[in-house]
C-alpha positions in Angstrom: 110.1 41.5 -4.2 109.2 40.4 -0.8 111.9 39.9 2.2 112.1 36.0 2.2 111.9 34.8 5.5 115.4 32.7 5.4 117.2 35.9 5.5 115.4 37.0 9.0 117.3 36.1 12.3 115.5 36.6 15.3 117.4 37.9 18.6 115.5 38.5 21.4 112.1 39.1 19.9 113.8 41.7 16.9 113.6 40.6 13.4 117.5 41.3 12.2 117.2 41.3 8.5 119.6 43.6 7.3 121.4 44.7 10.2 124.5 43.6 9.1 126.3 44.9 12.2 123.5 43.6 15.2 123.1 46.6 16.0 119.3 46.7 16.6 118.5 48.9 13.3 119.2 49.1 9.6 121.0 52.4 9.2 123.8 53.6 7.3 126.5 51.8 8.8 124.8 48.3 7.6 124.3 50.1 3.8 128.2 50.8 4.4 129.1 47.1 5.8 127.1 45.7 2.6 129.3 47.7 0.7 132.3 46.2 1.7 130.6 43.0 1.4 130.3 43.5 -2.1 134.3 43.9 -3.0 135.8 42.4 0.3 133.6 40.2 1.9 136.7 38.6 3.7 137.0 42.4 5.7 133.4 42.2 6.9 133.9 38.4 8.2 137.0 40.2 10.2 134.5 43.2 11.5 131.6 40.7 12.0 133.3 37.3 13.2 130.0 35.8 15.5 127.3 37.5 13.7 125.6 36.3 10.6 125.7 39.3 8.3 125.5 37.1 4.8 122.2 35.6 6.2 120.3 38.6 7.3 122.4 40.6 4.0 120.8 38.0 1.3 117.8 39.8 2.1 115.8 38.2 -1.1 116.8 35.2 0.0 118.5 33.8 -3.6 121.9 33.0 -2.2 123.6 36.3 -3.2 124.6 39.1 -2.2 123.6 42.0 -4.7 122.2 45.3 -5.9 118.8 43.7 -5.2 119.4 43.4 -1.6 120.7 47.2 -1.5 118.0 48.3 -2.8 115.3 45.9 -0.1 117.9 47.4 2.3 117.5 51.1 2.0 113.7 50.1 2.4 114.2 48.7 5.8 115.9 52.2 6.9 113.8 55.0 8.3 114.5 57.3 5.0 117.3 56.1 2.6 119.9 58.5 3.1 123.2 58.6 4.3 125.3 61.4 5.0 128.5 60.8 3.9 130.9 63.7 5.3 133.1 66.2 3.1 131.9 69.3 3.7 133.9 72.7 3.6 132.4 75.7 6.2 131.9 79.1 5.1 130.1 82.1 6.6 127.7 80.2 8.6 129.7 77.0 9.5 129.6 73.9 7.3 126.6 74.2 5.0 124.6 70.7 5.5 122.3 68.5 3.2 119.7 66.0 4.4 117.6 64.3 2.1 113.9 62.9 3.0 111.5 60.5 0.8 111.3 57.8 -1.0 113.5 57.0 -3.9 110.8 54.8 -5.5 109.6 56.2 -9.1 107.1 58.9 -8.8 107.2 59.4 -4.8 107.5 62.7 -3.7 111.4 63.7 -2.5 113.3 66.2 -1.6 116.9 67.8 -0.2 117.3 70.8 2.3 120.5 72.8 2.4 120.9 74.5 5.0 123.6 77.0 7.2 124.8 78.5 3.7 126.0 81.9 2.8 122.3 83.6 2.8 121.2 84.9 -0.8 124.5 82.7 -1.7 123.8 81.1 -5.2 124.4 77.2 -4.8 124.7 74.2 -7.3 123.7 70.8 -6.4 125.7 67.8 -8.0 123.8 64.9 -9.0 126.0 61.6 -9.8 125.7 57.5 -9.5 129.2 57.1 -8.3 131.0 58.3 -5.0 134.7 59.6 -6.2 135.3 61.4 -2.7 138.0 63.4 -4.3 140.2 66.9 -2.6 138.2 69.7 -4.1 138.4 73.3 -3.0 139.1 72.4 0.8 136.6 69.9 1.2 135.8 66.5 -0.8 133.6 66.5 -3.9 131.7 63.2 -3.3 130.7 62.4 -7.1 131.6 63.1 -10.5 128.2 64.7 -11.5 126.2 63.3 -14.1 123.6 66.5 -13.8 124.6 70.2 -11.9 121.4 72.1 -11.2 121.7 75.8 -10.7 123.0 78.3 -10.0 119.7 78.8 -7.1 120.1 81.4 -4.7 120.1 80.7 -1.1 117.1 82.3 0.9 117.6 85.4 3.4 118.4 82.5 6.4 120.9 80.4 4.1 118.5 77.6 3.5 117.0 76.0 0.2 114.4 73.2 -0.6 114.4 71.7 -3.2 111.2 69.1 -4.2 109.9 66.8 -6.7 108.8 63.7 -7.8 111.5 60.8 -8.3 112.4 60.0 -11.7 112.2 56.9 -13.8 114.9 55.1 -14.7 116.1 54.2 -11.0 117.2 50.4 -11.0 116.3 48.1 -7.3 119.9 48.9 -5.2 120.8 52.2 -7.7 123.3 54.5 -5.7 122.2 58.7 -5.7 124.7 60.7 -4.8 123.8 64.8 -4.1 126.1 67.7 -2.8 125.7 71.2 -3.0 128.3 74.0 -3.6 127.5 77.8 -2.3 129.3 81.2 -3.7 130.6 81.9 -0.1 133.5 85.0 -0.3 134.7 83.4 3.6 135.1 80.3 2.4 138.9 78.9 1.6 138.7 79.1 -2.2 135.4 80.9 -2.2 133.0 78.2 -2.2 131.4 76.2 0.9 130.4 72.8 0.4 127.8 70.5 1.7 128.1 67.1 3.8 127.8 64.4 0.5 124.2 62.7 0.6 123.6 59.3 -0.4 120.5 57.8 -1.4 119.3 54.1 -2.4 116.8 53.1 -5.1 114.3 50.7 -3.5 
């Protein structure tokens, strides 16, 4: 749906719908802000006492704030994608996961690892919640509802991974993606990747 106008607040001469935190730009600390909105509104009041973040948050305008406006959020952001920390280094430092394209059905996407154990074979976790649980020295970010692999590393320790996005993604629907690499340095013999977070539009 389109952004409804009542949820835009103007401050000198920048539209603010969804920054939740006036800081200039939607980013991932507003997606994390409307988070806490969502279970403890009462917390973000505290963060944000002089700043209307329920206004420019309702960003479909209907009163409410929901998994709608999640999803009209992430399209206000430069790419949808968070990082969300947790990773655990191996031979070349903490392996890393960025994310790029849309999460809209049949758009192009795709994720990068990089710094990983070269030739190392990886698995990437696929899930729709966040757990953030201790898991072999780092955090395992979501209980996976799909593991892809195991896919060798290249010769550098990267891997790209493309596609189309599939159907089935609902308007504010959470994607959470981590990889885990064979890596013999590593504590328990596995390095893992930052978490990735991305948001259905």
């Amino acid at each position: 749906p389109p952004l409804n106008t009542t949820a835009r607040i103007f401050h000198g001469g920048l539209n603010r719908t969804g920054d939740l935190d006036a800081s200039g730009g939607v980013d991932c600390d507003d997606v994390a802000l409307f988070e806490l909105g969502l279970v403890d509104p009462a917390a973000v009041d505290l963060a944000q006492p002089d700043w209307p973040w329920r206004i420019v948050g309702d960003i479909d305008g209907n009163g409410l704030l929901d998994e709608r406006d999640l999803g009209q959020l992430g399209q206000l952001m430069p790419e949808p994608w968070c990082s969300l920390g947790g990773a655990v280094g191996g031979a070349l430092g903490a392996p890393t996961l960025d994310g790029s394209g849309s999460l809209e059905e049949g758009t192009p996407v795709s994720v990068q690892l990089a710094n990983a154990q070269p030739f190392g074979l990886t698995w990437i976790l696929i899930g729709l919640e966040e757990i953030s649980s201790p898991f072999l020295g780092g955090t395992l970010i979501t209980d996976p509802i799909a593991v892809v692999g195991p896919v060798p590393a290249s010769a550098t320790g990267t891997l790209d991974l493309a596609g189309s996005t599939p159907a089935g993604l609902l308007a504010g629907q959470l994607l959470y993606l981590q990889f885990w690499v064979e890596d013999v340095t590593a504590p328990f013999g596995f390095a893992g990747t930052n978490g990735l977070k991305g948001i259905a539009p």
